[in-house]
C-alpha positions in Angstrom: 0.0 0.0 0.0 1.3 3.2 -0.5 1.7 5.8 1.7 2.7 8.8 -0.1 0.5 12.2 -0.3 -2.5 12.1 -3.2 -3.1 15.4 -4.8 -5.4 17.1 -2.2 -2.8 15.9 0.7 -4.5 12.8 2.0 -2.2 9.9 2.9 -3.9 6.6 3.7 -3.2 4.5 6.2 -4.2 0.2 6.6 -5.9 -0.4 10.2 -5.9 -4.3 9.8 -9.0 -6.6 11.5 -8.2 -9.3 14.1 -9.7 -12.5 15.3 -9.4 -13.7 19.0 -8.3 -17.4 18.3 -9.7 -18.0 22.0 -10.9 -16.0 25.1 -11.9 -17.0 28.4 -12.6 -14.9 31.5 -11.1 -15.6 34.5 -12.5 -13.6 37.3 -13.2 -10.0 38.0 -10.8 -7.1 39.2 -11.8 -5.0 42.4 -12.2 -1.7 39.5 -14.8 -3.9 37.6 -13.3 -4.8 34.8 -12.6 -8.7 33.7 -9.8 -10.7 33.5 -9.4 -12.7 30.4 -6.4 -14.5 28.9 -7.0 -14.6 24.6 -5.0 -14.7 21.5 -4.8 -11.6 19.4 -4.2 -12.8 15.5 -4.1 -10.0 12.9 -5.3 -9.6 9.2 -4.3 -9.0 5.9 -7.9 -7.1 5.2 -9.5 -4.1 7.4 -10.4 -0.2 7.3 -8.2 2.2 5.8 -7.6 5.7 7.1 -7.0 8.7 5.3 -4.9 11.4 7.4 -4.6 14.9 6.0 -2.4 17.5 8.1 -3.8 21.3 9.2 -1.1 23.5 10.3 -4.0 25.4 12.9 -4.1 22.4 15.4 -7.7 21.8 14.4 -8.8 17.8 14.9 -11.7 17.5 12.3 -13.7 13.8 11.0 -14.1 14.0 7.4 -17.5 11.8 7.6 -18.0 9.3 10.2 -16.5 6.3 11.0 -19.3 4.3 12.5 -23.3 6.0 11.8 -24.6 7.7 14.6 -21.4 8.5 16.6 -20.6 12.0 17.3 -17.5 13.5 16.6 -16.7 14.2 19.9 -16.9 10.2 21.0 -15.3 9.0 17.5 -12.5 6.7 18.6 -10.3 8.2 15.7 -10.7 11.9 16.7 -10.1 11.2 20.2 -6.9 9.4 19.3 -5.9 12.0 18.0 -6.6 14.5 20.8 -4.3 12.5 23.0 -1.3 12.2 20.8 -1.6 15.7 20.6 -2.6 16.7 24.7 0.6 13.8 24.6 3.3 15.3 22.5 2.0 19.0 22.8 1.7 19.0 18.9 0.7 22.4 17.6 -0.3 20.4 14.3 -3.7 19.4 13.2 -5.5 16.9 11.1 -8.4 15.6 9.1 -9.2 12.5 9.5 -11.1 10.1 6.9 -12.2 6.5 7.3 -13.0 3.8 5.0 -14.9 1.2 6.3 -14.6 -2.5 5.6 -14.8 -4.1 8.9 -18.6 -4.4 10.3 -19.3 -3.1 13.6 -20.3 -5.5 16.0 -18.6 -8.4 14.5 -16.0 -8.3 17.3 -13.0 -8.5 14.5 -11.6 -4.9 15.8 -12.4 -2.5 13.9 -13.0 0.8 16.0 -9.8 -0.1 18.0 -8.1 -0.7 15.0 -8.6 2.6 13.6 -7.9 4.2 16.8 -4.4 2.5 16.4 -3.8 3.4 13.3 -3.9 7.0 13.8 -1.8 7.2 16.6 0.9 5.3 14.9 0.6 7.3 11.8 0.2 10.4 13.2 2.9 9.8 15.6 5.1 9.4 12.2 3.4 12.4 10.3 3.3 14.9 12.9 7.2 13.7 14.0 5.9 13.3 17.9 8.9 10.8 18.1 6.8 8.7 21.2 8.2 5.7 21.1 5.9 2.2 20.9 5.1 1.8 24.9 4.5 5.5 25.4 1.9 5.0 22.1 0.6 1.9 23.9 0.0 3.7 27.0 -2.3 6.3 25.1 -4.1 3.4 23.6 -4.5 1.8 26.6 -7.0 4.8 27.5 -8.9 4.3 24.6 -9.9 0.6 24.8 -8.4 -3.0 26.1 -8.2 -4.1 22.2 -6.2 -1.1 20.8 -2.6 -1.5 22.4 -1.9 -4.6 19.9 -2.9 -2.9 17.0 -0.6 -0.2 17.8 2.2 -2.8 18.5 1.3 -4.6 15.5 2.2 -8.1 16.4 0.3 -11.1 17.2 -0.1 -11.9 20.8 -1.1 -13.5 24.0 -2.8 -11.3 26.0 -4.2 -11.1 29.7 -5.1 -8.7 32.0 -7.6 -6.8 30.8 -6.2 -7.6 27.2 -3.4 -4.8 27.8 -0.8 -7.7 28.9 0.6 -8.8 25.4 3.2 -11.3 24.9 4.1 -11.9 21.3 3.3 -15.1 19.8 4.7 -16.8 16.6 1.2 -18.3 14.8 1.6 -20.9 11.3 0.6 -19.1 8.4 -3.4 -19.7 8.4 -6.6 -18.7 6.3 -9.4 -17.7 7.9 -13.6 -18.2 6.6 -15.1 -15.5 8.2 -18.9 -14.8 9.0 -20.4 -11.8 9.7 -24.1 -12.6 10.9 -24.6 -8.7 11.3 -25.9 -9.1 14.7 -24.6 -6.6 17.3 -25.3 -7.1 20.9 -23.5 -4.5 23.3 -20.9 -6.2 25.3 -22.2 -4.6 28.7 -25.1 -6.8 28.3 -23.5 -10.0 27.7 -21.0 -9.2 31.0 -24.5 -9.2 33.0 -25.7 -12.7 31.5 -26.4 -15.3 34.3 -24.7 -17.7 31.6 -21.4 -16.2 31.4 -18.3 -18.1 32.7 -16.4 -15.6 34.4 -14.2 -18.1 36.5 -12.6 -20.1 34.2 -9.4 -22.1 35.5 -6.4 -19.9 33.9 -4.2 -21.6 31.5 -1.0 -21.2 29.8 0.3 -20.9 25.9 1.2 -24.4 25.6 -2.6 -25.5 26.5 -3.2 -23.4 23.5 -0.9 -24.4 21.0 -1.9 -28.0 22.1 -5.1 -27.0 20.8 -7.3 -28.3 23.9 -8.0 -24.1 24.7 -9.9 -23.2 21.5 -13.5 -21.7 22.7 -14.9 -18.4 23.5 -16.7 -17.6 27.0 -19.5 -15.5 24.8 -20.0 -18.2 22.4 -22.8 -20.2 24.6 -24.1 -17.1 25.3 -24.5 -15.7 21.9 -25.4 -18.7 20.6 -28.5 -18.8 22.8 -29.8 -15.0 22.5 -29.5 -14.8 18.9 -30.7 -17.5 15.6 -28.7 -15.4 13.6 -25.5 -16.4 15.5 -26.7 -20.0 15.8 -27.5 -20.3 12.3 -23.9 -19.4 10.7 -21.9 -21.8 13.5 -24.3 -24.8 12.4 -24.0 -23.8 8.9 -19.5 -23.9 9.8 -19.7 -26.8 11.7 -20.0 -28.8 8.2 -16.7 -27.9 7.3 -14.7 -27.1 10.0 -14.3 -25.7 14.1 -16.2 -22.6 14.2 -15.3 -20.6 16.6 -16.2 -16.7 17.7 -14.3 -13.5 17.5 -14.0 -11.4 20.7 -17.4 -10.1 22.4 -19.0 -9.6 18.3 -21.0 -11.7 16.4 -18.4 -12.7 14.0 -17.2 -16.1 13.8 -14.8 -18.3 11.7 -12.9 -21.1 10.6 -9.3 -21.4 10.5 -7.5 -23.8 7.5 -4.2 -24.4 6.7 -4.5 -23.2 2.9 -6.4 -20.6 0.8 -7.8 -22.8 -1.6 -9.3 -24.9 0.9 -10.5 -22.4 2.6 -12.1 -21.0 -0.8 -14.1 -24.2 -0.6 -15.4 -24.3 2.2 -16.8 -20.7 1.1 -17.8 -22.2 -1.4 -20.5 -24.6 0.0 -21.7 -21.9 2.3 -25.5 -21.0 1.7 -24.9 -18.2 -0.6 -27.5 -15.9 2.4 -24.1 -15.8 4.8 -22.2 -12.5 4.3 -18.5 -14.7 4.4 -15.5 -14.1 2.4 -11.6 -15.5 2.7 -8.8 -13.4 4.5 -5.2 -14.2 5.5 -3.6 -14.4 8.8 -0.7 -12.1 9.5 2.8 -12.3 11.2 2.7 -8.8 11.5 0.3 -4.9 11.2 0.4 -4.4 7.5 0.7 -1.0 9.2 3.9 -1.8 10.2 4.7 -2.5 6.6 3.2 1.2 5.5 5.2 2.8 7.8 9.1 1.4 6.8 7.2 2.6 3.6 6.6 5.7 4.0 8.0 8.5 2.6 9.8 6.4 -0.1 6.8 5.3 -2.0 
């Protein structure tokens, strides 16, 4: 992707999707908040954000990013704000997003984006804050956003802010996007929830014996939407759900098998074929930058 300027000064920026290849929840923190333990894998398919500079410190959205959101709550916009309350930046920007990820879905999206312009404002605006001090800000946004800013897959606990890298095989993914979106407040309050599951360790996962998702049972229940894409999955592979969304999957080992098993899908299922990452393709835009 290139990062250079276009003609009326937007540069464009990847903020890749993610899939939790597992989540649990382990107990509750005296603040509120949950303990889970999950695996962050990243995408080779997302949003893309368009970043143009203003020289009169002005933060401005150039549309939204999700309908109905205010400017003033936009996770991009406010990212922005605290890189620049962060680095006292006199600078400005607008800020454009292009949506390909569905909200809801729990693949990352809003978080993503958030990420994204930290890290490329960071480079645009020449803050110079280096990758924990970036975290940190992220941090304040949302439990998901540190690892996009990082930009490598991970094992994650805590609240999902504790990230340990973790080297994943190269791995297609058949995603499903039932377009259901339940807010995750209410599925924290469901009687059905495990919230005290036994902690475990990365071995157990790359064992493959830790593979399922604590909202799964609970989604699965509340909404036939849900229901109907894992039964439809479960004839051609382990389908398994992404974060606290709606969006589920099935990992193979190759594309073209995976581009089967779309195509016996019922043709009703909003599914298409991405590929795993070792690393942000944001990453990759920024080594880029400036030379493309």
């Amino acid at each position: 992707m290139s990062t250079g300027v276009d003609g009326a000064g937007w540069s464009y920026w990847p903020a890749p999707a993610k899939l939790n290849l597992f989540l649990q929840i382990t107990g509750r923190r005296a603040d509120g908040y949950h303990e889970l333990q999950t695996v962050f894998r990243l995408l080779d398919w997302g949003d893309r954000i368009g970043l143009r500079l203003r020289e009169d410190g002005q933060i401005r959205r150039d549309g939204p990013s999700v309908p109905g959101v205010a400017e003033a709550d936009d996770l991009v916009v406010r990212a922005a704000l605290a890189l620049q309350n962060a680095s006292a930046s006199p600078l400005g920007v607008d800020i454009r997003v292009e949506k390909r990820i569905p909200a809801g879905g729990g693949f990352g999206g809003g978080s993503s984006d958030a990420a994204t312009v930290l890290v490329a404002l960071n480079a645009l605006w020449g803050t110079g804050l280096d990758e924990d001090v970036l975290a940190t800000l992220a941090l304040q946004l949302g439990a998901d956003v540190p690892v996009f800013v990082r930009g490598r897959n991970a094992w994650a606990e805590g609240v999902g802010e504790k990230l340990t890298p973790l080297a994943l095989p190269q791995a297609w993914y058949l995603l499903v996007d039932p377009a259901i979106h339940v807010p995750t407040a209410e599925l924290f309050r469901s009687p059905d929830l495990t919230r005290d599951a036994a902690p475990v360790k990365i071995a157990d996962f790359a064992s493959g014996t830790v593979l399922g998702n604590a909202f799964e049972p609970v989604l699965r229940r509340r909404e036939p939407a849900i229901e109907a894409a894992f039964l439809a999955l479960s004839g051609i592979g382990r389908a398994r759900l992404t974060g606290s969304g709606s969006g589920c999957f099935v990992e193979f080992a190759t594309r073209a098998a995976a581009e089967q098993a779309l195509a016996e899908l019922p043709e009703e299922l909003r599914a298409w074929v991405v590929a795993g990452v070792d690393r942000s393709p944001l990453l990759d835009a920024l080594e880029t930058m400036g030379t493309v």
